[in-house]
C-alpha positions as semicolon CSV with decimal commas, in nm:
position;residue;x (nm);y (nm);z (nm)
1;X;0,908;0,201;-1,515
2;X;1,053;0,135;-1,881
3;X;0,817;0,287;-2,126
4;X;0,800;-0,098;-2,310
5;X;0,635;-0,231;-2,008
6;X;0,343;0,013;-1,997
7;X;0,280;0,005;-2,359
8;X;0,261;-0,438;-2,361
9;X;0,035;-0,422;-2,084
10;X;-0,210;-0,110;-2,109
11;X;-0,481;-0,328;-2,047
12;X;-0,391;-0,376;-1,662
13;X;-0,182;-0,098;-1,590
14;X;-0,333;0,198;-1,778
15;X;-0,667;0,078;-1,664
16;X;-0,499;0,104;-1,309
17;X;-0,378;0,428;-1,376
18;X;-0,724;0,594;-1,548
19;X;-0,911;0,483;-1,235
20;X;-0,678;0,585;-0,956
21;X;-0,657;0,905;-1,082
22;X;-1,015;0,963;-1,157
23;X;-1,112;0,841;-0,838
24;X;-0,911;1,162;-0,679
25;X;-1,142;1,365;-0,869
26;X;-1,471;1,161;-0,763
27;X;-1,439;1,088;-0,389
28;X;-1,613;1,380;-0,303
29;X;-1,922;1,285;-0,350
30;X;-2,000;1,342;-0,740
31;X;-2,050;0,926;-0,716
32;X;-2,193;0,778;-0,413
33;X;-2,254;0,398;-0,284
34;X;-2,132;0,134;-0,405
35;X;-2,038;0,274;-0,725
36;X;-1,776;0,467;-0,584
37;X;-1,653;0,129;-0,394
38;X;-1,588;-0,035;-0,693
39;X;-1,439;0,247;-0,850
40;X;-1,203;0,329;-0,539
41;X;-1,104;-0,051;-0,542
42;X;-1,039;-0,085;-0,921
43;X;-0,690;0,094;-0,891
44;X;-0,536;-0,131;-0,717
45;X;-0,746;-0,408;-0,863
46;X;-0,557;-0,370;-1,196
47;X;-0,289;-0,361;-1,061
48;X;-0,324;-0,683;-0,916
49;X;-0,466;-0,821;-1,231
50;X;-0,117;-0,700;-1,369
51;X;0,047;-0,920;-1,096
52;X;-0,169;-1,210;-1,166
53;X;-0,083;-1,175;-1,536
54;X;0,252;-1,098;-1,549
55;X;0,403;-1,249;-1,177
56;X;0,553;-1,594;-1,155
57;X;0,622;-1,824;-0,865
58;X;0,543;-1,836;-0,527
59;X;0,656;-1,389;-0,524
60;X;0,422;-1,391;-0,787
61;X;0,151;-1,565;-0,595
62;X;0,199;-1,336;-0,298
63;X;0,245;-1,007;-0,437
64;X;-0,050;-1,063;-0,645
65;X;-0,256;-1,209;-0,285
66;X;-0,107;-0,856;-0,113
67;X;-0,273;-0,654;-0,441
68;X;-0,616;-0,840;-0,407
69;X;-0,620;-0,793;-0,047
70;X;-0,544;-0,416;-0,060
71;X;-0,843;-0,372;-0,375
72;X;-1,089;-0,553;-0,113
73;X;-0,988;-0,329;0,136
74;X;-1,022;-0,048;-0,024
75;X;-1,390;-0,148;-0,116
76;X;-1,441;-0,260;0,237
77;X;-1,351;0,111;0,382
78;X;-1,628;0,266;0,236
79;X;-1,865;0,074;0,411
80;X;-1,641;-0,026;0,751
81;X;-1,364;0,158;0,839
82;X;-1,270;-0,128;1,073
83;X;-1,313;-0,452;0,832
84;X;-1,133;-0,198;0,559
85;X;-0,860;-0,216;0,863
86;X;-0,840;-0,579;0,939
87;X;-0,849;-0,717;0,559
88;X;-0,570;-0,425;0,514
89;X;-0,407;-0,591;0,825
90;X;-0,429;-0,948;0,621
91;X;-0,239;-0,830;0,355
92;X;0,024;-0,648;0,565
93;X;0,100;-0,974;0,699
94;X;0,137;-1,171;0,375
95;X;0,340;-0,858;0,223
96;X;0,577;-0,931;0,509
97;X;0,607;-1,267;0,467
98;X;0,690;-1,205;0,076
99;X;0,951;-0,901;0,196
100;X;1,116;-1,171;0,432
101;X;1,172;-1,449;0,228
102;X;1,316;-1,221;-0,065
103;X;1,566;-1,072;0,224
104;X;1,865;-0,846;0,095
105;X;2,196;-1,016;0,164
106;X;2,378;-0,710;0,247
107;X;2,246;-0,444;0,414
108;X;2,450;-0,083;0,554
109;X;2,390;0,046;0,897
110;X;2,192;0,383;0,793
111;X;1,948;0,090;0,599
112;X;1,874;-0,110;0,912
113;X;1,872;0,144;1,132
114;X;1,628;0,370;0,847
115;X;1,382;0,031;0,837
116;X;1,399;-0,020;1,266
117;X;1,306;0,321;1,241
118;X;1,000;0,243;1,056
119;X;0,907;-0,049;1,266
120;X;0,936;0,181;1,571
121;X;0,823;0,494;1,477
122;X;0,514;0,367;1,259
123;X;0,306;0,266;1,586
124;X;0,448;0,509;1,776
125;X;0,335;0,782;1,590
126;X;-0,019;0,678;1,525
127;X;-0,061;0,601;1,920
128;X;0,044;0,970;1,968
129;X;-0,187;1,073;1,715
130;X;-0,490;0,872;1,777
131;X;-0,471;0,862;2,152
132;X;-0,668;0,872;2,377
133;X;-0,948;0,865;2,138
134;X;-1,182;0,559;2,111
135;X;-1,022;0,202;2,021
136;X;-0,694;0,428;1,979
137;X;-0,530;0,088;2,040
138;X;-0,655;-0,099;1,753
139;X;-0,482;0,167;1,589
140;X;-0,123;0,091;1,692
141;X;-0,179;-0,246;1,595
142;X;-0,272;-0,170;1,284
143;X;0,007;0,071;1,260
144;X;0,253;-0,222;1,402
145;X;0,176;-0,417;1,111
146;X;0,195;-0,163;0,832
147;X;0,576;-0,066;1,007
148;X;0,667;-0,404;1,025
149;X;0,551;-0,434;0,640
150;X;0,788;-0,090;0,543
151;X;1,050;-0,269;0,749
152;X;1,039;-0,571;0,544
153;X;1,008;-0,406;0,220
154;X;1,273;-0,198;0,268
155;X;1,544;-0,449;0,374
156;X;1,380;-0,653;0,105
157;X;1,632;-0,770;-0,215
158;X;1,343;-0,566;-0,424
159;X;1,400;-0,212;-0,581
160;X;1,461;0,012;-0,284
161;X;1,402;0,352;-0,445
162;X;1,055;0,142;-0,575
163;X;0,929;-0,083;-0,341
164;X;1,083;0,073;-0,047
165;X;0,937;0,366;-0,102
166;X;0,625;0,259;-0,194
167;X;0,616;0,097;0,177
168;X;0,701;0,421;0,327
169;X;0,442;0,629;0,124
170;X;0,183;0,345;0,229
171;X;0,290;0,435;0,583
172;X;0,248;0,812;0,543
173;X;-0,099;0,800;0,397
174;X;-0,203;0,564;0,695
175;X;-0,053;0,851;0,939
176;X;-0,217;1,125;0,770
177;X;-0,599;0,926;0,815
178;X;-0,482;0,872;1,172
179;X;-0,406;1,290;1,213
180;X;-0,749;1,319;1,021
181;X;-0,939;1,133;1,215
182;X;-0,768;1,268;1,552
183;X;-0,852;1,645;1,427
184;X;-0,466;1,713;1,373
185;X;-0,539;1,797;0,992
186;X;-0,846;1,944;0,833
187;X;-1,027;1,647;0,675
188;X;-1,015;1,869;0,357
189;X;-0,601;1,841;0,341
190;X;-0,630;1,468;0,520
191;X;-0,867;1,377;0,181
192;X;-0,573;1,554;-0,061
193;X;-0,320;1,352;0,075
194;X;-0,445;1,055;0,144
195;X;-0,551;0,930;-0,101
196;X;-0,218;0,979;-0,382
197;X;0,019;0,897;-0,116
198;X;-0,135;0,537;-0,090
199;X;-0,186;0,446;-0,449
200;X;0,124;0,616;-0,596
201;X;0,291;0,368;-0,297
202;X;0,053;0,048;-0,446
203;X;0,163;0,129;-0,820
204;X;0,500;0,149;-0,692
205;X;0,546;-0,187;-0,504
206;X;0,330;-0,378;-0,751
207;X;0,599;-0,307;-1,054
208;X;0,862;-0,304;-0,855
209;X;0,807;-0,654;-0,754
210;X;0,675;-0,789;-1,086
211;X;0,990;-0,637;-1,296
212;X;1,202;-0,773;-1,109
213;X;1,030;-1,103;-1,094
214;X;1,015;-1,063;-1,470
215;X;1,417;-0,986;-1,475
216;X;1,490;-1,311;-1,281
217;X;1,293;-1,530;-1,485
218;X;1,428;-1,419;-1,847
């Protein structure tokens, strides 16, 4: 992102940043309860205080509703791993309805064939990896909504090599806790991966959006 952008707005962003990264270094245990809740849920709760501050419009409005969602969430897991899951679901849903509205005009065939492939393959995969253990389904619905939120992102008008990609690295750390919980990868490399892939994929989306929200209005 330009270097102008992060300076103007350390507040939100760098905050972001310092707590996302420290809470890699934390989740282990060295902070327990609901301390480590609010600090797991402060990353992406900058970020949508960035939203909130910098966003305008109805995109700004959503993107900064998807952000809020996805902080609660993140709080919620540590205490239900299947509220985390449905508030997660919540703001899938209005992520997609942001992603559709803001719809490329043009797309080529490798693009709608790469974001089918997420809408496909994202469910797919996490019933192979999650069945036939218990509510394995309520897995594939899940995963059905984060695919159809990757699909939307990334035949969205937004950055592709930002946005999209944030959707798709959302995705992958949502198919790595599925192989973690299934016993397909240690919970040691499962905890690694997890948790970079999804917030590196947050602080992707959220300036992706915002910038060019910011570009339009200027």
């Amino acid at each position: 992102m330009p270097k102008r952008a992060l300076i103007d707005h350390r507040p939100y962003l760098l905050l972001s940043l310092l707590f996302g990264i420290t809470y890699f270094f934390v989740m282990d245990g060295k902070v327990g309860g609901a301390f480590l809740a609010l600090w797991k849920g402060a990353g992406v709760g900058f970020l949508a205080l960035y939203a909130v501050h910098r966003g305008q419009g109805r995109d700004g409005v959503l993107i900064s509703s998807v952000l809020v969602l996805c902080a609660l969430a993140d709080v919620a897991l540590q205490f239900s791993f299947l509220i985390g899951g449905g508030v997660f679901a919540l703001a899938h849903l209005v992520a997609i309805g942001l992603y559709l509205s803001n719809r490329r005009e043009r797309a080529t065939a490798s693009q709608r064939t790469a974001s089918l492939a997420l809408l496909i393959m994202t469910p797919l995969l996490a019933g192979m990896l999650t069945y036939p253990l218990e509510n394995w389904f309520l897995a594939v619905l899940y995963a059905l909504a984060v695919g159809a939120m990757a699909c939307a992102a990334w035949m969205s008008r937004f950055p592709r090599y930002r946005v999209g990609v944030g959707a798709v690295l959302f995705v992958a750390s949502d198919l790595v806790i599925f192989a973690r919980e299934a016993g397909h990868v240690s919970q040691d490399l499962g905890d690694w991966l997890v948790w970079p892939l999804y917030y590196v994929g947050q602080f992707l989306i959220a300036t992706g959006v915002i910038q060019t929200i910011r570009k339009e209005a200027v």
